[in-house]
C-alpha positions as CSV (number, residue, x, y, z in Angstrom):
1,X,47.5,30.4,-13.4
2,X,49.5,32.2,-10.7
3,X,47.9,33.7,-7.5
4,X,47.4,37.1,-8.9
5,X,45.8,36.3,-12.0
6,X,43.6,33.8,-10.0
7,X,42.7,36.6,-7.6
8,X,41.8,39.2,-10.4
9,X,39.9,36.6,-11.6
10,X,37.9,36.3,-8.2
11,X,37.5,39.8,-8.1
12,X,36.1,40.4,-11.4
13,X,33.5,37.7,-10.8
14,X,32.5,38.8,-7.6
15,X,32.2,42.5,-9.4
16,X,30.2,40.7,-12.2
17,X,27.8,38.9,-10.0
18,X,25.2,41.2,-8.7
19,X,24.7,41.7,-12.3
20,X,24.2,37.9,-13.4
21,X,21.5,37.7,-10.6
22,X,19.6,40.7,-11.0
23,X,19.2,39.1,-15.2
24,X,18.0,35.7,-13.4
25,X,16.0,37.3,-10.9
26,X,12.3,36.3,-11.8
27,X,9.7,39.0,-11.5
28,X,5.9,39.2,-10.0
29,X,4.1,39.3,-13.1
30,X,6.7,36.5,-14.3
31,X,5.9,34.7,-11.4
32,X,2.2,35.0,-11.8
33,X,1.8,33.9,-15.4
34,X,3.9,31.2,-14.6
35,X,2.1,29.9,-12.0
36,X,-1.5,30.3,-14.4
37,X,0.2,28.4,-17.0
38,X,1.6,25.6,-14.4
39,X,-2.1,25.2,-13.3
40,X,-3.7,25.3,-17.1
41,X,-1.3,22.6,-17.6
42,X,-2.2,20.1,-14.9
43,X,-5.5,20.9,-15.2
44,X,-5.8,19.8,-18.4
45,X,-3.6,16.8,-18.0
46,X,-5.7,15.8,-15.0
47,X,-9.3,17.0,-16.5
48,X,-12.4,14.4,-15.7
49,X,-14.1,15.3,-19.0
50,X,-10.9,12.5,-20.3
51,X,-11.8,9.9,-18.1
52,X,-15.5,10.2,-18.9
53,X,-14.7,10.4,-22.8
54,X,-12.2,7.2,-23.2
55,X,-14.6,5.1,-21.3
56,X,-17.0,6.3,-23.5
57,X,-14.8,5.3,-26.7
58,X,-14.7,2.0,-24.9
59,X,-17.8,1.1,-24.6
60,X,-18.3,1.7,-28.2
61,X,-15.6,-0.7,-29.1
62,X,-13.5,2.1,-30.3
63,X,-9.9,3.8,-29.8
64,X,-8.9,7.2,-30.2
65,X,-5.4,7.9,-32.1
66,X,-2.9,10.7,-31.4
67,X,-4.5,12.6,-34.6
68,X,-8.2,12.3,-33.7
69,X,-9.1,9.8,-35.3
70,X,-11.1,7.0,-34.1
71,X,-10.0,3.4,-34.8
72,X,-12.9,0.1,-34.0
73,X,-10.7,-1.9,-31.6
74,X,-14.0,-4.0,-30.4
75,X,-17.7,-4.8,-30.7
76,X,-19.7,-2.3,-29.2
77,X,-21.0,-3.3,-25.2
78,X,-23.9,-1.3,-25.6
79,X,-26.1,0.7,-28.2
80,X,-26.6,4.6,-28.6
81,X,-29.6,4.2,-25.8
82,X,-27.3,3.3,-23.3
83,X,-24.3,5.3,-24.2
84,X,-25.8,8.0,-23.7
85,X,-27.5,7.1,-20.9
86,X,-23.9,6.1,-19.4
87,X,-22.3,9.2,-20.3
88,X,-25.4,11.5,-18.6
89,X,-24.3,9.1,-15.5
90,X,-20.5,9.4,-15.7
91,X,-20.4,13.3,-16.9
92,X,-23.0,14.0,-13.9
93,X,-20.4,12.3,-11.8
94,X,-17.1,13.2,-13.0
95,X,-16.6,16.7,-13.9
96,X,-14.4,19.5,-12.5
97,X,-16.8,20.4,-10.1
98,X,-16.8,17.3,-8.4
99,X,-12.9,16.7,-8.2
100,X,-12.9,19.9,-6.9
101,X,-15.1,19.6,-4.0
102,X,-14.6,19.4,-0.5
103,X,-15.9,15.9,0.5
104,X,-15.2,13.2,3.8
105,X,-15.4,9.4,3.4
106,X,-19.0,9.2,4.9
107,X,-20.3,11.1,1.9
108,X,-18.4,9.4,-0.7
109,X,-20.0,6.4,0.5
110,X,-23.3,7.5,1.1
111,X,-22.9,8.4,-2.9
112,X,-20.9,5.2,-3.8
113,X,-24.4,3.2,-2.1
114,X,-26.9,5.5,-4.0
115,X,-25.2,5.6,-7.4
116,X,-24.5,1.8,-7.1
117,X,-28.1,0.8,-6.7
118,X,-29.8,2.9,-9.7
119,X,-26.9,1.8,-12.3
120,X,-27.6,-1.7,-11.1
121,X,-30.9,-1.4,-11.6
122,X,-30.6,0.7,-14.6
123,X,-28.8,-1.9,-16.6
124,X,-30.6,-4.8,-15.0
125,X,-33.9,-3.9,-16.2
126,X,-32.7,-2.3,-19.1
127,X,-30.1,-4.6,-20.3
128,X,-31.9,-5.8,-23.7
129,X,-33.1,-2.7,-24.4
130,X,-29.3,-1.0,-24.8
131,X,-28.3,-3.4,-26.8
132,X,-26.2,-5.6,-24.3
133,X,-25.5,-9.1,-26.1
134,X,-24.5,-11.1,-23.1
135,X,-25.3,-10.9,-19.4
136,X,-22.0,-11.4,-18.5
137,X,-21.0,-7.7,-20.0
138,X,-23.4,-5.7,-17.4
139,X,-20.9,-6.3,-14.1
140,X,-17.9,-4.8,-17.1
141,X,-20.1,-2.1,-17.8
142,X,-21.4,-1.5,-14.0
143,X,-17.3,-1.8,-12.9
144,X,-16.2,0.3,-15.6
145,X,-19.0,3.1,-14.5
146,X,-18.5,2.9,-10.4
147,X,-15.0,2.3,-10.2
148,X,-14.2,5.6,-12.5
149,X,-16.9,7.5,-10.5
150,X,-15.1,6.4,-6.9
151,X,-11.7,7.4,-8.2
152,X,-13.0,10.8,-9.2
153,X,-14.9,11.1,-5.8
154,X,-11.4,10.3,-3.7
155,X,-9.9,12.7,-5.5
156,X,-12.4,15.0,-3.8
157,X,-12.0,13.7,-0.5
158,X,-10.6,16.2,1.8
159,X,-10.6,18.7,-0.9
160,X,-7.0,17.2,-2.0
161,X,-7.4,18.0,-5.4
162,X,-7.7,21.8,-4.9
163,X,-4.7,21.3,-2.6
164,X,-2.8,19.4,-4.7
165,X,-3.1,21.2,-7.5
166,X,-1.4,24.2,-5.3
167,X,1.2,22.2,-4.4
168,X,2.2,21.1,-7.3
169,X,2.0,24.9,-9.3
170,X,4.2,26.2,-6.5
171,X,6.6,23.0,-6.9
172,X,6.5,24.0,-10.2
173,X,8.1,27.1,-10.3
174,X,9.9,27.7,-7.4
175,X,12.0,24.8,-9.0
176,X,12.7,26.0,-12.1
177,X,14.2,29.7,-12.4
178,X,14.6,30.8,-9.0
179,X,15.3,34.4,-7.6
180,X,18.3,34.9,-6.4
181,X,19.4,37.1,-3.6
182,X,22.4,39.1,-3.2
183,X,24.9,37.5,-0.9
184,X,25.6,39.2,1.9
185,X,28.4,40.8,2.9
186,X,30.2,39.0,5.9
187,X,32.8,40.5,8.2
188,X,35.3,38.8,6.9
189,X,34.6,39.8,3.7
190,X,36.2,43.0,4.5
191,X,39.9,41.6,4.8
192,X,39.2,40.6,1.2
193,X,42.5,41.7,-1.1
């Protein structure tokens, strides 16, 4: 290609340009949906009501499969008296509403110390009654209940969830299409030929 041709072919992309990035350029209510659907997405990716319903499916010895259906993997740990008394205690615990909250170490503890004691006691006095075959199985069951109901406190802590959840919908789509501005005209940009 000789210098002339290469230079028409500048020209006529510069010309062409402008138009290429006013197609790309994304608009408001672009922009808005997009953001809506980011969010919709994580939040469902990240919803508590999961965590409460696989530990659930675990205590009952079973295993949920990509179509639904649900597959006996174990014995059960417990009987229909205590899994629904563990689920009133993990969905009370972690829900949307508490990842969502605003809350400081000192009251995730203070929680962590109250909820601790009345499972503990719960399953200790109760034990036979739900169906628990061996001692050995209540610290599984009181691990698998605390520990899941910590993580979903921390998540709370400092109200990070709400911020990352932001974060990450704005990550989201200022990385994909972006707008594009104009370039602007430079003074050299004058001399052009």
């Amino acid at each position: 290609m000789d210098k002339e041709t290469f230079e028409q072919f500048q020209a006529q992309a510069a010309l062409q340009q402008p138009q290429i990035d006013a197609q790309q350029m994304a608009y408001a209510p672009q922009l808005q949906e997009q953001m809506q659907q980011a969010q919709a997405v994580l939040v469902e990716q990240t919803n508590p009501n999961k965590i409460v319903h696989k530990v659930m499916l675990r205590l009952q010895g079973l295993e949920e499969m990509p179509d639904g259906t649900k597959v006996k993997v174990a014995e059960p740990k417990m009987n229909k008296e205590g899994i629904d008394n563990t689920w009133f205690i993990l969905d009370s615990h972690i829900n949307q509403n508490v990842i969502l909250s605003h809350l400081d170490i000192r009251e995730i503890r203070a929680l962590m110390d109250t909820l601790q004691e009345d499972v503990v006691d719960d399953l200790s006095l109760n034990w036979q009654r739900y169906g628990i075959k061996k001692r050995t199985d209540l610290d599984a069951i009181n691990d698998s209940i605390l520990i899941n109901i910590f993580l979903a406190l921390k998540r709370a802590e400092g109200q990070n969830e709400k911020n990352w959840l932001g974060k990450i919908s704005v990550e989201n789509i200022s990385g994909g299409n972006r707008a594009f501005l104009p370039k602007k005209e430079s003074f050299w940009s004058k001399f052009r030929v």
